[in-house]
Each structure stands twice: as structure tokens, then as C-alpha cells.
TILOZA-816242 format. One record per residue (C-alpha): residue number from 1; x, y, z. Coordinates in steps of 0.02 Angstrom, whole numbers, padded with zeros to 5 digits. Layout:
TILOZA-816242
REC	i	u	v	w
REC	NUM	X	Y	Z
...
//
This chain:
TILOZA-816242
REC	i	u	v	w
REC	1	06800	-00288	05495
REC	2	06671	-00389	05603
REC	3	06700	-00521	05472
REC	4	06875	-00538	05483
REC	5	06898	-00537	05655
REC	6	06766	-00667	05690
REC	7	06679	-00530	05811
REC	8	06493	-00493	05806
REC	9	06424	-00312	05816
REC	10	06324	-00288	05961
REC	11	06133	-00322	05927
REC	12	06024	-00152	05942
REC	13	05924	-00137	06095
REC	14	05821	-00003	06009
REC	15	05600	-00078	06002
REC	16	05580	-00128	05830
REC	17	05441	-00004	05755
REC	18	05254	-00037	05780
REC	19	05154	-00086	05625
REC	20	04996	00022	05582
REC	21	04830	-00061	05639
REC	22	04764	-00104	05442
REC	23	04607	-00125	05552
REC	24	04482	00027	05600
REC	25	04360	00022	05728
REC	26	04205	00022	05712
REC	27	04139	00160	05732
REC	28	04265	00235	05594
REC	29	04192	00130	05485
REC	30	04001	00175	05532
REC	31	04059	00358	05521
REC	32	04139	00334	05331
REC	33	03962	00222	05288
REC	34	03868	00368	05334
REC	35	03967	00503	05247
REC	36	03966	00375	05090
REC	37	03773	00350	05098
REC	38	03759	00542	05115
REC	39	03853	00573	04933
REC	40	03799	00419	04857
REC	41	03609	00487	04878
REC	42	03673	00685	04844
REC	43	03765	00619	04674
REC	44	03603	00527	04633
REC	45	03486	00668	04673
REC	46	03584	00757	04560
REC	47	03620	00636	04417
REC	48	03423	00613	04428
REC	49	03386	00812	04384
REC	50	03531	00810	04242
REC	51	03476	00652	04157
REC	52	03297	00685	04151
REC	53	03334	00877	04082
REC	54	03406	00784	03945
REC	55	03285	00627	03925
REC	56	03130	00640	03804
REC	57	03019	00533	03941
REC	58	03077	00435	04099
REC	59	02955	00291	04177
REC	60	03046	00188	04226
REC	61	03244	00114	04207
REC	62	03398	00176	04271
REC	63	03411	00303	04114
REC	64	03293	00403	03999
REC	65	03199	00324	03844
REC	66	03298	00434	03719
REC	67	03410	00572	03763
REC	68	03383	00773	03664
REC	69	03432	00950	03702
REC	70	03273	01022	03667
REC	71	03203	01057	03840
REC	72	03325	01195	03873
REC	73	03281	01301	03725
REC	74	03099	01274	03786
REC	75	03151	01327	03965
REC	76	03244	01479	03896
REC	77	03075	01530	03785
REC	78	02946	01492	03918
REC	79	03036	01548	04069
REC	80	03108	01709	03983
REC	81	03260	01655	04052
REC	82	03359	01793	03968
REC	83	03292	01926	04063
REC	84	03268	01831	04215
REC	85	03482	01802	04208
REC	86	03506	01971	04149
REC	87	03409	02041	04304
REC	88	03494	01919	04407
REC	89	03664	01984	04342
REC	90	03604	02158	04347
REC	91	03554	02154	04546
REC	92	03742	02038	04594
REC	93	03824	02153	04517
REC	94	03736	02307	04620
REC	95	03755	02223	04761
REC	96	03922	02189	04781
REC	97	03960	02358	04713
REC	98	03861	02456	04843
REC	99	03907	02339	04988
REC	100	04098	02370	04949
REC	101	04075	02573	04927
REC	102	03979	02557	05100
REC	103	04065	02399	05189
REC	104	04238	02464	05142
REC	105	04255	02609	05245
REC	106	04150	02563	05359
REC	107	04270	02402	05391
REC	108	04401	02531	05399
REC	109	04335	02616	05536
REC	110	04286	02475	05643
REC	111	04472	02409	05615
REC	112	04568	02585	05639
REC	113	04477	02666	05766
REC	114	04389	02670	05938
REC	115	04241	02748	05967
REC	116	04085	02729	06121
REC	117	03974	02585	06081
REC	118	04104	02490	05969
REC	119	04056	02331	06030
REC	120	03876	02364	05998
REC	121	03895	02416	05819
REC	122	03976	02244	05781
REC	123	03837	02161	05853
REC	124	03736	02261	05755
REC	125	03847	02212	05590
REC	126	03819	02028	05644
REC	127	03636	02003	05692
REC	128	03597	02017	05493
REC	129	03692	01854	05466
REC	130	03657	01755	05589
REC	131	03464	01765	05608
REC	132	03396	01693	05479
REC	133	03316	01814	05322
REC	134	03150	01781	05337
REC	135	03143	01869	05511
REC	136	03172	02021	05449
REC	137	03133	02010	05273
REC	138	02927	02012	05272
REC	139	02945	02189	05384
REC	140	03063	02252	05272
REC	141	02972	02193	05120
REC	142	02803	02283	05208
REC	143	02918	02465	05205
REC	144	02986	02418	05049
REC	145	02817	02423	04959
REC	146	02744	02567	05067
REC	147	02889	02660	05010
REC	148	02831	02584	04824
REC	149	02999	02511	04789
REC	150	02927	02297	04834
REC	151	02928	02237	04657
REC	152	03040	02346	04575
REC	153	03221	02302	04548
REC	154	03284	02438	04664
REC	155	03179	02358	04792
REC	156	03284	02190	04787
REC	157	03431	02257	04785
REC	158	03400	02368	04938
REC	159	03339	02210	05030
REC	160	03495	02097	04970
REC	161	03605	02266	05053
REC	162	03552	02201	05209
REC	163	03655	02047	05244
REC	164	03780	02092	05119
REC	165	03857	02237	05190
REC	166	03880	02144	05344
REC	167	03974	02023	05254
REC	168	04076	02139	05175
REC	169	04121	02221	05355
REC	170	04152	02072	05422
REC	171	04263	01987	05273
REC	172	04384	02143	05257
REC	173	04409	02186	05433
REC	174	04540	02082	05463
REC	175	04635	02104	05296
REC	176	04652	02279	05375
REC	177	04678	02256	05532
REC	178	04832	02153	05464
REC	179	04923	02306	05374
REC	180	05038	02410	05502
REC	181	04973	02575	05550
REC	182	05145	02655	05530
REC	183	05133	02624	05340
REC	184	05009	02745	05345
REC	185	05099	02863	05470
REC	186	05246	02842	05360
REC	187	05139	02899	05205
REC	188	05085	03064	05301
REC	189	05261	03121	05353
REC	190	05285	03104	05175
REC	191	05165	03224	05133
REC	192	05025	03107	05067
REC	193	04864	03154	05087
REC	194	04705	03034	05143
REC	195	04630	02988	04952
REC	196	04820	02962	04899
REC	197	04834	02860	05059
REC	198	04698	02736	05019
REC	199	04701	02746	04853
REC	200	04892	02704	04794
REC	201	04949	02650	04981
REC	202	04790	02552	05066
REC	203	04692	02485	04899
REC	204	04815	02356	04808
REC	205	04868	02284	04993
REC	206	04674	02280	05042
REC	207	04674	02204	04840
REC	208	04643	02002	04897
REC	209	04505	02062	05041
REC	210	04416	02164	04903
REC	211	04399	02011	04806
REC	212	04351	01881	04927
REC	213	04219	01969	04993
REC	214	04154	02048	04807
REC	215	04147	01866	04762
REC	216	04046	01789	04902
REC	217	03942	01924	04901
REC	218	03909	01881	04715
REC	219	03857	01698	04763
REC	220	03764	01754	04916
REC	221	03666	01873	04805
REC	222	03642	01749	04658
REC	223	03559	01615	04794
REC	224	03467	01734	04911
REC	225	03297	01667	04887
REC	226	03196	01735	05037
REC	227	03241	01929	05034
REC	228	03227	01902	04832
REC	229	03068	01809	04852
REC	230	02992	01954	04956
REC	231	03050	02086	04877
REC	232	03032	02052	04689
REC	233	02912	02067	04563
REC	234	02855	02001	04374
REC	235	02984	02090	04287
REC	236	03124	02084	04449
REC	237	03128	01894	04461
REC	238	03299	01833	04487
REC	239	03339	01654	04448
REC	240	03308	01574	04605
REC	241	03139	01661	04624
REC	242	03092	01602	04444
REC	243	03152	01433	04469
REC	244	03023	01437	04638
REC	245	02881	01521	04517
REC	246	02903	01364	04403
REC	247	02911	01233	04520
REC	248	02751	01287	04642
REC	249	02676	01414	04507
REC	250	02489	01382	04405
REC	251	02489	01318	04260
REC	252	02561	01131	04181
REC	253	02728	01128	04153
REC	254	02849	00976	04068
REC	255	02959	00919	04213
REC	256	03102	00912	04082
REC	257	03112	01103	04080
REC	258	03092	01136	04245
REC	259	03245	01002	04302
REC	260	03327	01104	04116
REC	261	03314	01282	04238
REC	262	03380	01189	04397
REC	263	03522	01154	04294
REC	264	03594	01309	04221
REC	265	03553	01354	04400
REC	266	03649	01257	04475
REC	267	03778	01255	04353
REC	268	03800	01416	04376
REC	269	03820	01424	04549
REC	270	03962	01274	04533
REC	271	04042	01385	04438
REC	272	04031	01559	04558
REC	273	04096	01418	04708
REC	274	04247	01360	04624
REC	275	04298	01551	04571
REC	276	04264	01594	04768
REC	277	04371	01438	04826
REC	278	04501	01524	04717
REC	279	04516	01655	04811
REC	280	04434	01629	04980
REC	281	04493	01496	05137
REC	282	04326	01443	05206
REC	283	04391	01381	05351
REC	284	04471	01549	05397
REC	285	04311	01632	05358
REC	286	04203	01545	05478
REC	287	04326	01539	05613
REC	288	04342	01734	05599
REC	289	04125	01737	05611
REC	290	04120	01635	05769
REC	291	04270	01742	05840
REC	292	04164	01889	05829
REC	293	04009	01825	05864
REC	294	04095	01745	06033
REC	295	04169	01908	06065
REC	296	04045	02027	06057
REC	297	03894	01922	06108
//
């Protein structure tokens, strides 16, 4: 129509949009240097350990002089690395199965009820994780061993209890404090009784708590070294401690089978994290910790 009639449309008085600066300042770019140098020097710390568990000798060069497998069927024989992962799988898997039958209900509690001193149990629950283990590990290793359990698998996994029923309290709380109380009420008019309750009602909605926290208790008991370290004996090495023994132990040992165990180590751990990330929202996690800790110290 403006065409025809020879009549312009009226121009727009609206700011034309703002181009992105292309440009970051500097200190962005300092801050992405130093994040770059950081994972440039992780990935070659890394890369380092791999290669040479793999390499036949390394003196120099950016690679091994030949490349074999051989070093982790040494590791495996020399280390006894089958009984050091099968009593590494044995104590994870007591662990997490003890701190859920104890960290359960007592989560339960501490999210249902109120009772004196409340505030004072949670601080309790919280001073395990955040002091650090070796403050409280060598006096608990001394009354482990007086009570003759230091060195014996029980021993370790009464020391790894510690900081992992904590965890477990502190993980499922607020899975239950999200479920309405009248579901339960409901349940009781009903004519259910308290194992029915928790059992068909409670469990499969407390189902996604129960396995965050069984799984990062399974990674926090796999890499405890210090409580492990204190606590554990020839035969009750887990994998961390004999990875430690090989390292700073007697003796001469090939490099290429000690960098072998830091692998499968390692690996192994990789794998645990990307199961927990599954499951788990670290950022919710840690925001929850310093909520409590905030709170009740």
C-alpha cells in the first residue's frame, strides 16, 4: 500500500539492539588461563601414570620406548590384588549396609520428631564430617586395638561407621522431610500398622535417598585412606592402603606396577563417580551440608 500511494511508513524510534562485546576483559581471560593451566597439568599428571603403566621403560621422550600389558598381571601377583579388592569390596559393602540400617531411622527421627537437645545431636551428626579423620582416627584406632579388633577387618569397618553414618543422616533427612506427614496419618486411619507403614508406604518414596546416599557412601568408603590406614592390618588392606604400602613400603619395586595399581585404582573410582553423578546433584548436597552446619553451629 505504502508503494502505491507514494507514502512512507514511519521510521521506528525503537534503539537498534546492542552487539555483544566479542571482547573479554582481562581478568576473564587470566581466570580461563588459570583454570586451563590447572587441567592441562591434571590431564598430564594423569596421562604420565597411564602411559608409563603401559611402557616397557621411559627415559626420556614424550612416550614410552615400547608399549606391553605385562605390568598389571605383575601388579595383580605381587600386590595380591585379588584379595586386597575383594576386602575392599567386602568392607564398602558393610559399610553402606550398616550405615543405612543405623542412619535410616535415625534420619527418620531427626526429620519426624522433636525431642530436648535436637540441635545438639545434629551437631553431633556433623562434627564427624567436617573435622578432618585423622583427629579422631589415631584415638579410635588406640580403642580399636585395646579392644583387639585394629587389624582385623571388623576393625575397619567399625572405624569407616564413623563418618559414614553421618553421611547417611545427613543425605536422607531431607528426602524425608519432603514426604507429607498426613500420608502417614492417612495410612494409620486405614488400619496400617508401623512396619507396613515404612515398609510398602515410606521405603519406595524414600527409594532415590536410599540410593544416593548407599552410593556415596560406597565411594567414600572405597577412598577413605586415613581411618583405613589406622585401622587395618596385613590381611585387611583395602586398596588405597595397599596402593600407600607400595608406594612408601621396603623393598624395590618396578615403577610400572606401581603406576599399573594407581590405575585400576583410579579407574575404579571414575567409575563409582559417574554411577553417583547418576543419581546424586552435588550441588544440592553441599548446599544442604552448609545449611546445617550454619544452622546448628
Amino acid at each position: 500500500m505504502a508503494a502505491i500511494t507514494g507514502v512512507r511508513p514511519p521510521a521506528s524510534t525503537e534503539p537498534a539492539p546492542k552487539r555483544r562485546r566479542i571482547v573479554a576483559r582481562p581478568g576473564t581471560w587470566i581466570v580461563w588461563a588459570i583454570v586451563a593451566f590447572f587441567f592441562i597439568n591434571l590431564l598430564g599428571v594423569i596421562l604420565s601414570v597411564v602411559f608409563d603403566s603401559f611402557g616397557t621403560s621411559w627415559f626420556g621422550g614424550w612416550v614410552p620406548n615400547g608399549f606391553t600389558t605385562r605390568w598389571y598381571g605383575t601388579a595383580w601377583d605381587d600386590f595380591a590384588l585379588k584379595q586386597v579388592l575383594k576386602v575392599t569390596a567386602e568392607v564398602a559393602i558393610a559399610v553402606v549396609v550398616l550405615s543405612m540400617a543405623i542412619g535410616g531411622p535415625a534420619a527418620y527421627v531427626l526429620a519426624r520428631r522433636d525431642f530436648p537437645f535436637k540441635k545438639l545431636v545434629m551437631v553431633l551428626f556433623l562434627l564427624p564430617i567436617l573435622v578432618p579423620p585423622i583427629t579422631y582416627g589415631i584415638p579410635l584406632a588406640i580403642v580399636l586395638n585395646k579392644w583387639h579388633l585394629g587389624g582385623h577387618l571388623e576393625g575397619v569397618i567399625l572405624a569407616n561407621l564413623v563418618p559414614s553414618v553421618p553421611f547417611v543422616v545427613l543425605t536422607m533427612t531431607p528426602f524425608i522431610e519432603q514426604i507429607d506427614p498426613k500420608i502417614e496419618a492417612a495410612a494409620r486411619m486405614c488400619g496400617a500398622k508401623t512396619g507396613s507403614i515404612m515398609l510398602r508406604i515410606l521405603s519406595p518414596l524414600v527409594l532415590p535417598g536410599l540410593l544416593a546416599a548407599g552410593i556415596l557412601v560406597l565411594i567414600r568408603t572405597v577412598g577413605m585412606f586415613e581411618l583405613s590406614f589406622l585401622t587395618a592390618g596385613p590381611s585387611s588392606q583395602t586398596l588405597v592402603v595397599s596402593l600407600y604400602a607400595a608406594v612408601f613400603g621396603a623393598g624395590i619395586r618396578a615403577q610400572q606396577e606401581i603406576d599399573a595399581m594407581a590405575v585400576i585404582y583410579t579407574a575404579s573410582m571414575m567409575v563409582l563417580l559417574l554411577i553417583a553423578l547418576r543419581f546424586v546433584n552435588p550441588t544440592q548436597l553441599v548446599t544442604r551440608v552448609r545449611e546445617e552446619a550454619a544452622a546448628e553451629l
